[in-house]
C-alpha positions as CSV (number, residue, x, y, z in Angstrom):
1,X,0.0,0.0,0.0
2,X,0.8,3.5,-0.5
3,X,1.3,6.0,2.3
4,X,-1.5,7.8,1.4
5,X,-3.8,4.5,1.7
6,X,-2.2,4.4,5.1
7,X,-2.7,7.8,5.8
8,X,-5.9,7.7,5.0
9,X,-6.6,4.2,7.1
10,X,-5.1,6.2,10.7
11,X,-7.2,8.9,10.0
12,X,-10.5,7.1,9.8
13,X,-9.2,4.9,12.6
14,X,-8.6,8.1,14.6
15,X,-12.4,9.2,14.1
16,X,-13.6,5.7,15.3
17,X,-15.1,2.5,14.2
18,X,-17.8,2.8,12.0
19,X,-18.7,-0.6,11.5
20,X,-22.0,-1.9,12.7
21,X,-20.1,-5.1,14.3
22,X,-18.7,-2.9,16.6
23,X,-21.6,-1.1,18.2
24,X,-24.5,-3.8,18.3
25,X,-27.7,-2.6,18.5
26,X,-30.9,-4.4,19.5
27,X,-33.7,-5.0,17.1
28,X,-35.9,-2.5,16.4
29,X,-39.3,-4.5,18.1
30,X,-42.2,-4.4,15.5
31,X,-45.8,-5.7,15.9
32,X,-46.4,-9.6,15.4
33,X,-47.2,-10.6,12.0
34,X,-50.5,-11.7,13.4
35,X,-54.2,-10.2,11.7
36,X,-55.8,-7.9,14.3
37,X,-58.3,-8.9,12.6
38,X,-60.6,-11.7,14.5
39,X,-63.5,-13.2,12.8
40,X,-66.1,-14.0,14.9
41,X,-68.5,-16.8,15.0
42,X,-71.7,-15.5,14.9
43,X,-72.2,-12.6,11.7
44,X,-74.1,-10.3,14.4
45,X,-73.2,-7.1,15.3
46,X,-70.2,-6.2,17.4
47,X,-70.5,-4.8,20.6
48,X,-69.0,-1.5,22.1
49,X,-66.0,-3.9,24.2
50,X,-65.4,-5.6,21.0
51,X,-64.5,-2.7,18.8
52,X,-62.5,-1.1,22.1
53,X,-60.5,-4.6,22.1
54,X,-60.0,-4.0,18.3
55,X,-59.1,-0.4,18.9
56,X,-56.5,-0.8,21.7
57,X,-54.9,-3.6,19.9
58,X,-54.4,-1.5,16.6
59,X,-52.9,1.3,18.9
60,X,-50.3,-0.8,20.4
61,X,-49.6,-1.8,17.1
62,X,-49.3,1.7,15.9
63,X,-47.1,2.6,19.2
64,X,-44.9,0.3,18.4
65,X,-44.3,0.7,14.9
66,X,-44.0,5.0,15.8
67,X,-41.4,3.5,18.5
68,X,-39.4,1.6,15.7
69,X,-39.2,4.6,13.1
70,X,-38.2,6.9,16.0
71,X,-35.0,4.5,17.2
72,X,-34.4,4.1,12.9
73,X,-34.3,7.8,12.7
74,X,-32.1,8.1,15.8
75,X,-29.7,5.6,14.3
76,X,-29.7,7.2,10.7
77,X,-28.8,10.6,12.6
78,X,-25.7,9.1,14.3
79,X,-24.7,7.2,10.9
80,X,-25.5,10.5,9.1
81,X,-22.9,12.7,11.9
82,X,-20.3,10.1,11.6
83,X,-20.4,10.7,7.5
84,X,-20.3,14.3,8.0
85,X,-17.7,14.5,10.2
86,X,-15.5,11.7,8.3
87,X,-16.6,13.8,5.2
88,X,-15.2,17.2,6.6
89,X,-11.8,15.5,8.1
90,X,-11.3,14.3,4.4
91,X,-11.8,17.7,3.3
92,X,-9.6,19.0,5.5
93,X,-6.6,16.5,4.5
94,X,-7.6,17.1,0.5
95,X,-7.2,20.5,1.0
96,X,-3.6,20.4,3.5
97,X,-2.1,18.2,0.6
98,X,-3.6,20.4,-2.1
99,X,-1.7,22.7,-0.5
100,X,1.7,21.1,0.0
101,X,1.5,19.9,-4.1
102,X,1.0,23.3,-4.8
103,X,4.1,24.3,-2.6
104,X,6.5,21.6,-4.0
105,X,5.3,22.1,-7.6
106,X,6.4,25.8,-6.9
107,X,9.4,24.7,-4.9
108,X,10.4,22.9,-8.2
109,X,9.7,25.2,-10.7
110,X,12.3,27.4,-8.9
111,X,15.0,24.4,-8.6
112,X,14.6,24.4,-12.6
113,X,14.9,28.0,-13.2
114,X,18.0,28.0,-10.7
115,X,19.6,25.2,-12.9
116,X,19.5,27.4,-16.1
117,X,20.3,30.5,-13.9
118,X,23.2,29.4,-11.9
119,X,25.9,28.6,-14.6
120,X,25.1,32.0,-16.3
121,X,25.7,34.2,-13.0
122,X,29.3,32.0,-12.2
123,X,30.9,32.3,-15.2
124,X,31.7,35.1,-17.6
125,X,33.8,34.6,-20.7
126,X,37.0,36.1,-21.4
127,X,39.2,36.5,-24.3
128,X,42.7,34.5,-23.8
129,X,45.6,33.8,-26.3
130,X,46.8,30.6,-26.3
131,X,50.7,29.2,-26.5
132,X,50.4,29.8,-30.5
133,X,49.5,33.3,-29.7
134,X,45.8,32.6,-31.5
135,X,42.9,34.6,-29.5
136,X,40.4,32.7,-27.7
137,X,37.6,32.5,-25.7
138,X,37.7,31.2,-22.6
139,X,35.0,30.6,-19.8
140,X,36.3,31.3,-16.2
141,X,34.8,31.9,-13.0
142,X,33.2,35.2,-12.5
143,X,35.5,38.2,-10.8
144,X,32.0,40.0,-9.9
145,X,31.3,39.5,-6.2
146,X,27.6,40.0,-6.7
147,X,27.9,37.5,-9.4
148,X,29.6,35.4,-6.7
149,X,27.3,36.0,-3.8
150,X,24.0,35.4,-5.8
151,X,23.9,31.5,-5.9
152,X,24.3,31.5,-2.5
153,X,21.3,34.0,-2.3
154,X,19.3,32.0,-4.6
155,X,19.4,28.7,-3.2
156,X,18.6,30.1,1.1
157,X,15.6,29.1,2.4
158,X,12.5,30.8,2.8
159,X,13.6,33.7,5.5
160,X,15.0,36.5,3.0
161,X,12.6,39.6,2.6
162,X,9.6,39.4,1.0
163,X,9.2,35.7,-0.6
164,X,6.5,33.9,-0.6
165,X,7.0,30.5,1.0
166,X,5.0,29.1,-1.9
167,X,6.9,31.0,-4.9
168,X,10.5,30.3,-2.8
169,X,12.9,32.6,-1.3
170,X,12.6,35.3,-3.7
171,X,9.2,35.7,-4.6
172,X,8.6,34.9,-8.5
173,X,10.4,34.7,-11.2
174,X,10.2,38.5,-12.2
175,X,13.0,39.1,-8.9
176,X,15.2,36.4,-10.3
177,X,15.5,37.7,-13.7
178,X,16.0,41.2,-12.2
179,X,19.1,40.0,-10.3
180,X,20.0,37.9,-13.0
181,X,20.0,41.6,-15.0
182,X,22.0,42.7,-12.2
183,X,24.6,40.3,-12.4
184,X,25.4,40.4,-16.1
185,X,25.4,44.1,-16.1
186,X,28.1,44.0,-13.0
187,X,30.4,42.3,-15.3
């Protein structure tokens, strides 16, 4: 597994157990399956007692389903807050590591534009003769001390003036052409 799979795993662990093994409920009691319907032997009227009977025995019934839908409703809440709050913790992590690729992609964007940078603000190139007495051109190291002191500057972490931690150390790359300008003009 990754360590974002296992990332993810300690942070749902850290929220709780959401499996139903865990925290057993009882049943949610419902009425028998039995008719509350009685037929009676003789096809005469029924009497006031008989229709109470019948009447109390339908509201028990009724009770006890309003009883179950009340403990289902109470359960789907606590299901429903345990989503939410897993749902918002996600978020939260999304948006940290959104975050920190955002930084690093930034981070190396700079470390590319440094590559291509650096060799240009060390060197300089300078016109030699060699044993023949033929002019060339050499490339040596740079005499400027700006020139000298700017990779150092460029590759400092995030505490000089004014950069923003997610553009690097010298804010974008507008400030290091304008010191790249600088150095080549120094020369």
């Amino acid at each position: 597994m990754n360590g974002f799979t296992d990332e993810l795993e300690s942070l749902l662990d850290d929220l709780g157990e959401f499996d139903e093994r865990a925290r057993p409920r009882p049943p949610v009691r419902t009425p028998t399956g039995r008719s509350s319907f009685q037929a009676r032997q003789a096809p005469t009227a029924a009497s006031q007692s008989q229709v109470q009977a019948a009447a109390r025995n339908l509201d028990s019934k009724i009770e006890t389903l309003s009883n179950a839908v009340k403990a289902l409703e109470t359960r789907t809440n606590a299901v429903t807050a345990d989503v939410e709050k897993t749902a918002a913790a996600l978020r939260k992590e999304f948006s940290v590591r959104q975050k920190g690729s955002e930084s690093l992609r930034a981070e190396l964007q700079q470390t590319k534009l440094m590559s291509v940078l650096l060799p240009m603000l060390t060197t300089e190139t300078v016109k030699a003769q060699d044993t023949e007495g033929k002019e060339i051109t050499v490339v040596t190291q740079s005499q400027n001390q700006f020139a000298s002191f700017l990779p150092f500057l460029l590759l400092m972490g995030g505490g000089m003036g004014g950069g923003d931690s997610a553009k690097g150390p010298l804010g974008d790359s507008s400030t290091l052409f304008l010191l790249l300008l600088l150095g080549r003009t120094n020369k």
